[in-house]
C-alpha positions as CSV (number, residue, x, y, z in Angstrom):
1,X,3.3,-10.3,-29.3
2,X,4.2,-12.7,-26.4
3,X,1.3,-14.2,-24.5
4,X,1.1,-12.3,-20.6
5,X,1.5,-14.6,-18.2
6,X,-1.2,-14.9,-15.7
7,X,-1.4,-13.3,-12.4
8,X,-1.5,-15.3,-9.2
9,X,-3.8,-13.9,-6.5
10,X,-2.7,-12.4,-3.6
11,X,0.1,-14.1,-1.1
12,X,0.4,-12.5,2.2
13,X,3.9,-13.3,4.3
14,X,5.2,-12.0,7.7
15,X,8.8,-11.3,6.9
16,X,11.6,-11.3,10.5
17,X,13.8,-8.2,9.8
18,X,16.7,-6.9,11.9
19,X,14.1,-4.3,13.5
20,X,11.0,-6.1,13.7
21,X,8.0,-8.1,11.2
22,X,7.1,-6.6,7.8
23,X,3.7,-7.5,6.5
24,X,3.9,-8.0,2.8
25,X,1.8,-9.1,0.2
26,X,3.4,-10.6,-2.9
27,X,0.8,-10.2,-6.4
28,X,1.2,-10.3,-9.9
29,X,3.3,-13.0,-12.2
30,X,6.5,-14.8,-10.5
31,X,7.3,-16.1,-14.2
32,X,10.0,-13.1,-15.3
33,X,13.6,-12.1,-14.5
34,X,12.2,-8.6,-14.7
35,X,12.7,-6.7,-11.5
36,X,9.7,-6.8,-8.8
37,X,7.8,-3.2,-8.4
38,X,7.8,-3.1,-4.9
39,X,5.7,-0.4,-3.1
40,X,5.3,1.4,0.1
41,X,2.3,3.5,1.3
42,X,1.7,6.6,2.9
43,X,0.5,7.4,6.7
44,X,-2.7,6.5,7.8
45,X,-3.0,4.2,4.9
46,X,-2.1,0.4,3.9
47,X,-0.8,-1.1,0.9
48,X,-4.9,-1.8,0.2
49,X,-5.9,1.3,0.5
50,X,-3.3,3.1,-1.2
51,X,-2.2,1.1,-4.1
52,X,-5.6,-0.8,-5.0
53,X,-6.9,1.8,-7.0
54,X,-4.4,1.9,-9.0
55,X,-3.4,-1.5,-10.0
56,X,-6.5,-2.9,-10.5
57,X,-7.5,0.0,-13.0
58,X,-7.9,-1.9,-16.5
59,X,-4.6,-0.3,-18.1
60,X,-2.4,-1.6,-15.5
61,X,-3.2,-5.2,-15.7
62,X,-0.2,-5.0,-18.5
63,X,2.2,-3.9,-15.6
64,X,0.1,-6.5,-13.1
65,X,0.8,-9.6,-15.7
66,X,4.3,-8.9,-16.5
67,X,5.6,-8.1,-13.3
68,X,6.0,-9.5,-9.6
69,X,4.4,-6.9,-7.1
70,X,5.8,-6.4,-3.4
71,X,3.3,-4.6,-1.7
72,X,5.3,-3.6,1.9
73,X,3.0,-2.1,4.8
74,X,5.0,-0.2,7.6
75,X,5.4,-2.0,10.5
76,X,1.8,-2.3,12.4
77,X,0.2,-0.3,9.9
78,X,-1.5,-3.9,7.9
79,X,-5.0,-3.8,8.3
80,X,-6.4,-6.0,11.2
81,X,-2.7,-5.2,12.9
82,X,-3.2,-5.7,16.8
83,X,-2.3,-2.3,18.2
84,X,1.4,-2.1,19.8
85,X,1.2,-1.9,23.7
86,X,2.6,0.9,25.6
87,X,6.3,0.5,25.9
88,X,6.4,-0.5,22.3
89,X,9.6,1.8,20.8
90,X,8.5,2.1,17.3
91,X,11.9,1.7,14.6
92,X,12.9,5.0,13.3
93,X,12.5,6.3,9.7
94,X,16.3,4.6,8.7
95,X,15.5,1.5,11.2
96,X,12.1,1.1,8.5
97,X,14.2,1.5,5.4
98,X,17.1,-1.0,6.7
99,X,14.0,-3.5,6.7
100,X,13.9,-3.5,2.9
101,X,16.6,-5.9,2.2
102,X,15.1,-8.5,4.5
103,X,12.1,-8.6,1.9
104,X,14.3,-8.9,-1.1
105,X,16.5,-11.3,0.6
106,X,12.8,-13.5,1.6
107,X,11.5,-13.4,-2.2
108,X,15.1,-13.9,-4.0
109,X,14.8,-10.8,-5.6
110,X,18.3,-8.9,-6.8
111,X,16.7,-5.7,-7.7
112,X,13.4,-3.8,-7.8
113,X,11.5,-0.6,-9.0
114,X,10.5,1.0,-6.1
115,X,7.0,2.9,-5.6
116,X,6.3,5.0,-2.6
117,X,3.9,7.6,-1.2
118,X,4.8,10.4,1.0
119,X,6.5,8.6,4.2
120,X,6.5,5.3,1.7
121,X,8.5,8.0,-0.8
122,X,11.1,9.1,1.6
123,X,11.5,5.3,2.7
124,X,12.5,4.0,-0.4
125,X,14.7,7.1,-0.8
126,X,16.2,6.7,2.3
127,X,16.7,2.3,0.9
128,X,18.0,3.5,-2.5
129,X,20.4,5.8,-1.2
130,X,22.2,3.2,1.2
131,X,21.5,0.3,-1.2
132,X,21.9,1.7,-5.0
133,X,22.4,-1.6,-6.5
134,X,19.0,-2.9,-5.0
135,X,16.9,-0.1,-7.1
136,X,16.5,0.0,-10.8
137,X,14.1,3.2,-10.6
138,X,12.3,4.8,-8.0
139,X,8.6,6.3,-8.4
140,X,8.0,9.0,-5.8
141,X,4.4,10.6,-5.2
142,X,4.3,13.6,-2.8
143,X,7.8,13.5,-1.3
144,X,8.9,15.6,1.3
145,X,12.7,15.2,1.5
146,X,13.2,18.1,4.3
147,X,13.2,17.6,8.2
148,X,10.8,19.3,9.8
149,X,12.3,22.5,10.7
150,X,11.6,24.5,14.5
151,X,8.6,26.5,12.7
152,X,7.1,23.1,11.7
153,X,7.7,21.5,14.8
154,X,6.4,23.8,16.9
155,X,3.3,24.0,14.2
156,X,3.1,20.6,14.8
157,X,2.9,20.5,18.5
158,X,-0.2,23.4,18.5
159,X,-1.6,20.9,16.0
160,X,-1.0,18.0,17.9
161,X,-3.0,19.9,20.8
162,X,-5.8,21.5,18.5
163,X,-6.6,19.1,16.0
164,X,-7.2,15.1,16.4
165,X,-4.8,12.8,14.7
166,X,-6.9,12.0,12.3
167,X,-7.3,15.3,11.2
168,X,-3.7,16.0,11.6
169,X,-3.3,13.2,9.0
170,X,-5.8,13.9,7.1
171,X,-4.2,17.5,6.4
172,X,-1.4,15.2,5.2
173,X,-3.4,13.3,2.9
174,X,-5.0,15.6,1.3
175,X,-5.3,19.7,0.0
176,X,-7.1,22.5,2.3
177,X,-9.2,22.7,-0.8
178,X,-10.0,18.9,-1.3
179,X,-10.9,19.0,2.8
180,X,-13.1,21.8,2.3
181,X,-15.1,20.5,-0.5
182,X,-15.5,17.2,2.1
183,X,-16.1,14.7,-0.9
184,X,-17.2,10.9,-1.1
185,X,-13.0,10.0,-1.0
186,X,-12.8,12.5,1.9
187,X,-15.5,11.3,3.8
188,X,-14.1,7.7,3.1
189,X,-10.6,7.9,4.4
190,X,-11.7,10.1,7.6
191,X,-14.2,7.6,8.9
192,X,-11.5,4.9,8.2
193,X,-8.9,6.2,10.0
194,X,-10.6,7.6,12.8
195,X,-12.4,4.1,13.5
196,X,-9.0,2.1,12.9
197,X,-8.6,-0.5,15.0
198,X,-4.5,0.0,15.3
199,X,-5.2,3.9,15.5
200,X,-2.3,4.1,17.8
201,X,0.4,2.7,15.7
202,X,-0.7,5.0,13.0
203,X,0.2,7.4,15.3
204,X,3.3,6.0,16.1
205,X,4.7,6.2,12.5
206,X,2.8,9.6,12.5
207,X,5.3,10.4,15.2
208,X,8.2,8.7,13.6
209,X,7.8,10.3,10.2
210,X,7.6,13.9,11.8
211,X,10.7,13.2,13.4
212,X,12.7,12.3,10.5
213,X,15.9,13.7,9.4
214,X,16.7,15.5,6.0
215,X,17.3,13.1,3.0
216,X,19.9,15.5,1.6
217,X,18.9,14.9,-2.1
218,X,21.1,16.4,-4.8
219,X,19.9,15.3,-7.9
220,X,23.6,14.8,-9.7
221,X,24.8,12.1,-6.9
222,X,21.8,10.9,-4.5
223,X,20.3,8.7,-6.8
224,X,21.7,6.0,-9.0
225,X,18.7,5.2,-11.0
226,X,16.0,7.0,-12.9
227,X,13.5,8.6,-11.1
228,X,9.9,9.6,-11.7
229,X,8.5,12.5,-9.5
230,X,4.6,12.6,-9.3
231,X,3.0,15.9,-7.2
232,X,-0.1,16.7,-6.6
233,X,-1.2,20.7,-7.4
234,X,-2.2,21.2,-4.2
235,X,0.0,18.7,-2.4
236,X,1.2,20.6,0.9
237,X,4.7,19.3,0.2
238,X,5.0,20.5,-3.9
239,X,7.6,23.1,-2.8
240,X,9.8,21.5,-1.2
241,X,9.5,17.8,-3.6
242,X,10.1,20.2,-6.8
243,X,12.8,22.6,-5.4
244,X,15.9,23.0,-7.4
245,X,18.5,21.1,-5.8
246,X,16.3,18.3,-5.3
247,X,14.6,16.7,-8.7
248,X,13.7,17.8,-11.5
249,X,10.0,19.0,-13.0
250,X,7.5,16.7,-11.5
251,X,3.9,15.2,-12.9
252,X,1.1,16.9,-12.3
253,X,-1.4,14.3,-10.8
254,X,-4.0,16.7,-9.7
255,X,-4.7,15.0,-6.8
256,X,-2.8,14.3,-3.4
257,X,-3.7,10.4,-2.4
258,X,-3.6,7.2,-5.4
259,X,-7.3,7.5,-5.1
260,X,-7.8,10.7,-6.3
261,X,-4.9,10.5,-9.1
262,X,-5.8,10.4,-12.3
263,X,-5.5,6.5,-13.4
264,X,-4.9,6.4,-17.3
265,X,-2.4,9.3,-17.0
266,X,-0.2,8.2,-13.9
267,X,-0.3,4.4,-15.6
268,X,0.9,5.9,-19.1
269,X,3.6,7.7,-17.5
270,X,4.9,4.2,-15.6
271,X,4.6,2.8,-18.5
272,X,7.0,5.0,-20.6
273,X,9.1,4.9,-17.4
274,X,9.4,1.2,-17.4
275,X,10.1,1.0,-21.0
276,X,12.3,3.5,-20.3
277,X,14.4,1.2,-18.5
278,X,14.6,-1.6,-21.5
279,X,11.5,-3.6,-20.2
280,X,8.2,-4.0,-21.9
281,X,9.7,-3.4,-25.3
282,X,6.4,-5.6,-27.0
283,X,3.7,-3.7,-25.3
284,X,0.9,-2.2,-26.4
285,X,1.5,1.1,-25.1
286,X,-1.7,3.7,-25.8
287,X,-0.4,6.3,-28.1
288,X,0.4,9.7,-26.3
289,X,0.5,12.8,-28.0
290,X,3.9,14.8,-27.0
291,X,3.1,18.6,-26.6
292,X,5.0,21.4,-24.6
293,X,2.1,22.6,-23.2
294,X,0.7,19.6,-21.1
295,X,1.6,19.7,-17.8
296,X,3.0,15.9,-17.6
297,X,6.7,15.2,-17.2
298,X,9.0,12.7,-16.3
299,X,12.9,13.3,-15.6
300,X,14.7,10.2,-15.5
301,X,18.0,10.9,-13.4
302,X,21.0,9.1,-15.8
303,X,23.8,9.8,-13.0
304,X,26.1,6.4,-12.2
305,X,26.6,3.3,-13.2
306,X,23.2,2.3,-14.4
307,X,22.2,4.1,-17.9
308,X,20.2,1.7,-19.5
309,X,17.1,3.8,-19.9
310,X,16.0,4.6,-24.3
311,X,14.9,7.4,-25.7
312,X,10.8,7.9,-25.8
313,X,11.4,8.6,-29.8
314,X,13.1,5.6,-30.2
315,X,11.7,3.5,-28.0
316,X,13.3,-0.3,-26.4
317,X,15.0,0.1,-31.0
318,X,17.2,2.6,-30.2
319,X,20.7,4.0,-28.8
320,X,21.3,5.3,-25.2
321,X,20.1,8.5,-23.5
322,X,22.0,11.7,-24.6
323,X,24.3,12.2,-21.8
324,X,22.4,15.1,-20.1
325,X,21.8,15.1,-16.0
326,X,18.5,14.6,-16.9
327,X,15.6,14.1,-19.8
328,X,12.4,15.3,-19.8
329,X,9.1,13.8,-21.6
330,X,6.3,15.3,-22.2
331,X,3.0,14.1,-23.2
332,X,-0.7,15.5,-23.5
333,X,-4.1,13.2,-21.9
């Protein structure tokens, strides 16, 4: 087996983009051809606070030495970002995805596997959709693809006067049951938000996301590459991530923020879906057990142009997918 190439540290860049600066932060090994993960983050969050826990969990160093990492943060939402003033007119939800390119363009990058969390999720959708040879696979945690509707809205609005932001997004973050039980990661995330010192441009994507539009998913056309759906069981947006004519079954994290997921599992399951695609052939993938009865799947689209993704039984030795809408693999942890 190939020696991994070492990972650099840390590279932070402002990037110039048709509807305003990016912060990004470049990580991981600049020595492949293999597409960059890049990754966006959720509200209230950063691309620290949401992705750190998972890529510097032990299993992931594989992915971290083998590939170039794009972390992306939403624009004003870095931390230390100076808070917009008044008259600032935040870029809408497409404005933000229409940034995307500028990033690629600034690193040299043709295409990338694309990792987002809840507004991160539907940005990337809303890039992949426009942009289809940009996005070799897409990982989405805790999408909500719908609009908000006039019950939501107007839900939304007796929050808005009831409830703080942060607790608005906090209700976003995470479960009734998780903010009931008021734990250490709870705790955490509350007292960072609250005391953040750009509070007001988290509340100006807040606003932004809210008023997005529908993505109009159909799984058969939307998406041109494989996708991996990850859901939390008590994610307030399951229903509407997992419905029909939208993806297929999701995984079942078991937790609704990166911190709270379940490490080993979600890293196993990139894994397999980036070996999926024809990349990390040599690695030394730990051995999964397949069984009908876990509650782990992955359903890699195969619709278009791009159907390089292996079967799991065959691995990076064998033929192409069957040519079903979709394939399903599951494994036991």
């Amino acid at each position: 087996q190939p020696k991994c190439p070492a990972a650099f540290p840390p590279q932070e860049h402002n990037i110039e983009t048709p509807h305003g600066v990016l912060h990004v932060t470049l990580h991981g090994t600049r020595t492949t051809r293999r597409p960059a993960i890049l990754t966006f983050h959720d509200v209230g969050l950063d691309n620290k606070s949401c992705f750190s826990p998972l890529f510097k969990f032990e299993e992931m160093q594989e992915i971290v030495k083998n590939f170039t990492l794009i972390h992306v943060d939403a624009p004003g939402q870095e931390e230390g970002a100076a808070p917009y003033p008044a008259s600032y007119q935040y870029p809408s939800m497409d404005a933000i995805a229409e940034m995307i390119p500028s990033v690629l363009q600034f690193f040299n990058f043709r295409t990338v596997i694309g990792v987002g969390v809840g507004v991160g999720a539907y940005v990337l959708s809303k890039f992949a959709m426009a942009n289809p040879d940009s996005v070799e696979g897409l990982v989405l945690v805790n999408i909500d693809p719908d609009a908000r509707g006039w019950i939501d809205w107007a839900a939304q609005k007796l929050s808005s006067v009831t409830s703080s932001l942060t607790e608005q997004i906090m209700s976003h973050l995470f479960s009734q049951e998780e903010l009931s039980s008021n734990s250490d990661l709870v705790q955490s995330h509350r007292e960072r938000i609250s005391k953040a010192s750009n509070l007001v441009n988290i509340e100006l994507l807040w606003k932004t996301y809210n008023s997005r539009r529908d993505l109009n998913i159909d799984r058969s056309s939307s998406f041109k590459c494989p996708v991996m759906l990850v859901v939390g069981d008590q994610a307030p947006y399951e229903e509407a991530a997992v419905s029909d004519e939208k993806c297929s079954d999701p995984i079942d994290s078991r937790a609704e923020t990166f911190d709270g997921l379940r490490p080993a599992k979600l890293t196993e399951a990139f894994k397999y879906f980036i070996q999926g695609m024809g990349y990390m052939a040599s690695s030394c993938m730990t051995r999964l057990s397949r069984s009908r009865t876990t509650s782990l799947s992955s359903s890699y689209s195969m619709e278009g142009s791009r159907s390089r993704s292996r079967t799991l039984s065959q691995g990076s030795q064998g033929g192409q997918m069957p040519p079903s809408p979709s394939q399903t693999m599951e494994v036991s942890c």
